[in-house]
N, C-alpha and C positions, 0 to 999 in steps of 0.2 A: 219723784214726780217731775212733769217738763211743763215746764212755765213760757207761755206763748208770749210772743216780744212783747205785748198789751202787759200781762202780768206781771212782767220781771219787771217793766219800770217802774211800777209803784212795789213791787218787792224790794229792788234796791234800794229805795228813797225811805221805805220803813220795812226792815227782814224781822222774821218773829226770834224773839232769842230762845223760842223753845225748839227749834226745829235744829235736828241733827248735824246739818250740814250742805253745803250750795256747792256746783261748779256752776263756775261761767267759763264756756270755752268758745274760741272764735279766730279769723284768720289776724283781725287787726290786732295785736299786741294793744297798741294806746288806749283803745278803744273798750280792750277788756280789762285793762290795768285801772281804766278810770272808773270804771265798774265795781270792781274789787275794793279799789280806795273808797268808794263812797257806801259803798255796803260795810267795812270794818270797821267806818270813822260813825255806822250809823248804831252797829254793836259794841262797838267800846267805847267809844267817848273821845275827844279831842286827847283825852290825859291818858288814855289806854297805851299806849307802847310806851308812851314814858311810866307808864305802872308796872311795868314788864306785862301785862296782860293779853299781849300779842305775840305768840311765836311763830318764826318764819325758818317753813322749812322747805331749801331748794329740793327738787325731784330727785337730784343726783344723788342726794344724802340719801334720802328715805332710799333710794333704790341702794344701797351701800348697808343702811344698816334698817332693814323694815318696821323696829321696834318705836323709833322716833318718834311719828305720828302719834301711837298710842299709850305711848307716855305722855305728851304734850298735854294729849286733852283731856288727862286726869290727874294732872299734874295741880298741888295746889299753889298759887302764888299767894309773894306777903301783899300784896294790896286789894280788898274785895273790890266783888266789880264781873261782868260777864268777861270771857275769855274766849279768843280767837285762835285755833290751831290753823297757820297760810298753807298749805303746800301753791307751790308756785312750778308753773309750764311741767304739769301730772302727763306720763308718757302710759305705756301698756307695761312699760317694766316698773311702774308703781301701781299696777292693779289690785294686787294684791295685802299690801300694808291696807290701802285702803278702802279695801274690802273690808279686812281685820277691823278697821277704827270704826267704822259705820257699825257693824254686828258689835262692838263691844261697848258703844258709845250708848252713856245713860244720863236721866235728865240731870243738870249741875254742871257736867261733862265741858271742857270749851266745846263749841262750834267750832266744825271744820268748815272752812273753806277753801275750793281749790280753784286754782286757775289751768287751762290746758289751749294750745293752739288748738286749727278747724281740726277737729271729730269727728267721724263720721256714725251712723246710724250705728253700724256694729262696731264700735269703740267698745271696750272694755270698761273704761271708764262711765263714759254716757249712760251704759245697760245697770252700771250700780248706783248712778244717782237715779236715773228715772225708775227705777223697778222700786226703789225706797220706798217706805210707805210716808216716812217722815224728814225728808232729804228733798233738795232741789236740781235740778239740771236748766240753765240757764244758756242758749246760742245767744252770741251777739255777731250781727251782722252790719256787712259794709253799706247796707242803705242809709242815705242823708236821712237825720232827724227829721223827725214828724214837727207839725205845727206844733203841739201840746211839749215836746221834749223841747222847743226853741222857747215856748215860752216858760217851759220849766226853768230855764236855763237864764231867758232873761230877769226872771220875777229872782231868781238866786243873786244876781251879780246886783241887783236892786235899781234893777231898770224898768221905769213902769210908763215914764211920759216918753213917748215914742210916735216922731210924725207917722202916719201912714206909709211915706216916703223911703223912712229911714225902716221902718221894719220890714220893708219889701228889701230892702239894700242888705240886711241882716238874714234872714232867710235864705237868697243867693250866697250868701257870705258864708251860710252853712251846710248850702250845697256841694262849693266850692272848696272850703276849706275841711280838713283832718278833724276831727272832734278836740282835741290835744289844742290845736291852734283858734279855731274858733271859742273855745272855752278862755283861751289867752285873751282872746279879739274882745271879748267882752268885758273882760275884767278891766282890760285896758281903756274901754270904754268909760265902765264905771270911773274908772279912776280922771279920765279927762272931764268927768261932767260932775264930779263932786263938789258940792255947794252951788250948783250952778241951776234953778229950777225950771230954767227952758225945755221945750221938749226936743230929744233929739232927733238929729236932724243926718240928712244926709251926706253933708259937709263933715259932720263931728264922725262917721261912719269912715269918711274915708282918708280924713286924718290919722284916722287909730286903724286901718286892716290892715296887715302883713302884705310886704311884697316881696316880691322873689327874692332869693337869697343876691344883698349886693355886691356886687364885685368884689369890693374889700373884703371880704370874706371869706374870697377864695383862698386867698394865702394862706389864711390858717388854718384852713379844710384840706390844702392839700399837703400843706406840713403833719398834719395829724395822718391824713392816707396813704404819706409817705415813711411813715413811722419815724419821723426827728422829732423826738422829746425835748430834744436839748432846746431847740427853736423857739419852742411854744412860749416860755414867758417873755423873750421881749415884744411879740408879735401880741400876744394880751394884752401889754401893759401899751402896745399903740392903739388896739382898737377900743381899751376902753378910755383912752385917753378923748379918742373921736366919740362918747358916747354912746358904743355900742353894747345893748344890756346883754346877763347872760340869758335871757330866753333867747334873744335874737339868736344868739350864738349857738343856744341848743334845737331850736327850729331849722335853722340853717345846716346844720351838724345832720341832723335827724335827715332832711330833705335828701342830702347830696349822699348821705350814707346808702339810703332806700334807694336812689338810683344807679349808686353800685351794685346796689343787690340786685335789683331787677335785671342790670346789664351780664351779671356773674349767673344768674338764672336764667338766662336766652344767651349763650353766647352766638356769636355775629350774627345777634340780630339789631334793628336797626336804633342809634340810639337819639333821640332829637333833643340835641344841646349843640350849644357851638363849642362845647371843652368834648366832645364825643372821643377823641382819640385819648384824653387824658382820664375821662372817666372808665373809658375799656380796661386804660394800662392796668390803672390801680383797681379796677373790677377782676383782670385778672391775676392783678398779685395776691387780694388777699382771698378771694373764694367764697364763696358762699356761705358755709359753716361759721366762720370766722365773721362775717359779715353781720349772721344773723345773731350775733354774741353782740356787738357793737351795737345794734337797734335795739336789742333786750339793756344795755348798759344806758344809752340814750334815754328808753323810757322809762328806767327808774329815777335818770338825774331829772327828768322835766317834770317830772313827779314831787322832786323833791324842791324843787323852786318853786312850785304850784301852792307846795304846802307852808306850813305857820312855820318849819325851821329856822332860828337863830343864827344857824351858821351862814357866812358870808357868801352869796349866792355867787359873786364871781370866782372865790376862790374854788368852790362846788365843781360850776362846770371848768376851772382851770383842769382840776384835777383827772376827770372826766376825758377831757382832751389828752393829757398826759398816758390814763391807762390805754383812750383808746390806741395811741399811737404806739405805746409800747407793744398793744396786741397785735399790732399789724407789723411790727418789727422783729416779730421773733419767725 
């Protein structure tokens, strides 16, 4: 069945755990990844992956060995509890497993969920989630949030006193900004107005919104596009010395990566930066292919800072830095 962009937001916010299985597919990566995250965190529980309760399984596999999937989600695990089968970026050359998991899928069963770039109507994929009778097919698209998903979003981050002012400045800010980084802009918010019961204001808006990636950051963006690994940790260890976090670090990453891509996907056409000759070079050394591997690696690390993980968020995107540049070194 296909869930109109009305219905999939409050599906995402609550999915039934009796239902077969979901894709959400769409061009923005971030955009469907934060979809995914909050639909699996809304199925299992904050303790679900750490229950092993969640299996993630890339397309490449399942197209390698097709039985995967339908193992996964009759699979018993040691901890009770609902159970999530991921396939992650589902092609035409995994139509078929999951064709298989949906006809052999019974109630108990995990839920599948899949994720897939833009689809089109005759998708192979598409035509077996919406022909299901008990399956979802979810688009997500690149229109700015609606009022109701801003204020979904700010009643989450626990933002309630809001001059008139400031919520006009917050709206622009999420017409303006990536979903990925406006979701940041808020938290960040929250976190400058804690303990504080004023209402915000458009002062405290624009001390906390993202600006372009700074200067100092080009160094270790194009150490990274230049594939020097070796580089990367003195050049860490100054910019966090200057207080720079790792979102910053993965925003900016994310930013200058994406305008390689675009530039590596229009070759000489025209690029509006003042680095335009440095962004071409390394647009066409590493290629498109290669490119769009380094923005799928990006949004799982800004995924993974987003998230309750323990592990040391700088060393995170250190390492993040280090595969990207190896990828672009070989």
């Amino acid at each position: 069945m296909k869930l109109s962009p009305r219905e999939a937001a409050g599906y995402f916010a609550k999915p039934d755990p009796r239902r077969t299985g979901l894709l959400i597919y769409g061009a923005d990566a971030m955009r469907v990844a934060l979809k995914r995250q909050q639909v699996i965190a809304a199925l299992i529980g904050p303790e679900g992956d750490a229950e092993m309760r969640l299996t993630r399984i890339p397309a490449g596999e399942l197209r390698r060995d097709g039985a995967l999937l339908l193992d996964a989600i009759k699979a018993q695990g040691f901890f009770p509890g609902p159970r999530v089968a991921f396939v992650e970026d589902a092609n035409q050359f995994t139509a078929d497993p999951l064709k298989t998991a949906l006809l052999e899928w019974r109630e108990g069963d995990a839920q599948i969920v899949v994720t897939a770039g833009a689809l089109k109507p005759t998708s192979p994929i598409r035509k077996l989630f919406e022909a299901h009778p008990n399956a979802f097919a979810a688009g997500i698209y690149d229109d700015p949030p609606s009022p109701a998903e801003i204020e979904a979003n700010l009643a989450a981050a626990g933002l309630t006193k809001i001059a008139p002012e400031a919520r006009e400045a917050l709206a622009a800010l999420a017409q303006a900004l990536d979903p990925g980084d406006f979701r940041q802009t808020l938290e960040k918010v929250a976190l400058y107005k804690f303990g504080d019961e004023t209402p915000l204001t458009t002062e405290d808006v624009s001390a906390c919104a993202p600006s372009s990636v700074e200067a100092g950051l080009d160094d270790i963006l194009d150490i990274v596009a230049e594939g020097r690994a070796a580089a990367i940790g003195p050049v860490m260890a100054r910019l966090q010395a200057q207080g720079v976090t790792p979102v910053t670090l993965c925003i900016g990453a994310t930013r200058h990566f994406r305008s390689l891509h675009g530039a590596a996907m229009n070759p000489g056409g025209k690029i509006f930066s003042p680095r335009a000759s440095v962004i071409a070079a390394q647009a066409r050394r590493w290629g498109a292919a290669r490119l769009e591997q380094a923005l799928h690696l990006l949004t799982d690390t800004d995924l993974a800072l987003r998230s309750a993980a323990r592990a040391p968020q700088m060393a995170v995107m250190e390492r993040t830095l280090i595969r990207l540049a190896m990828l672009g070194g070989r």
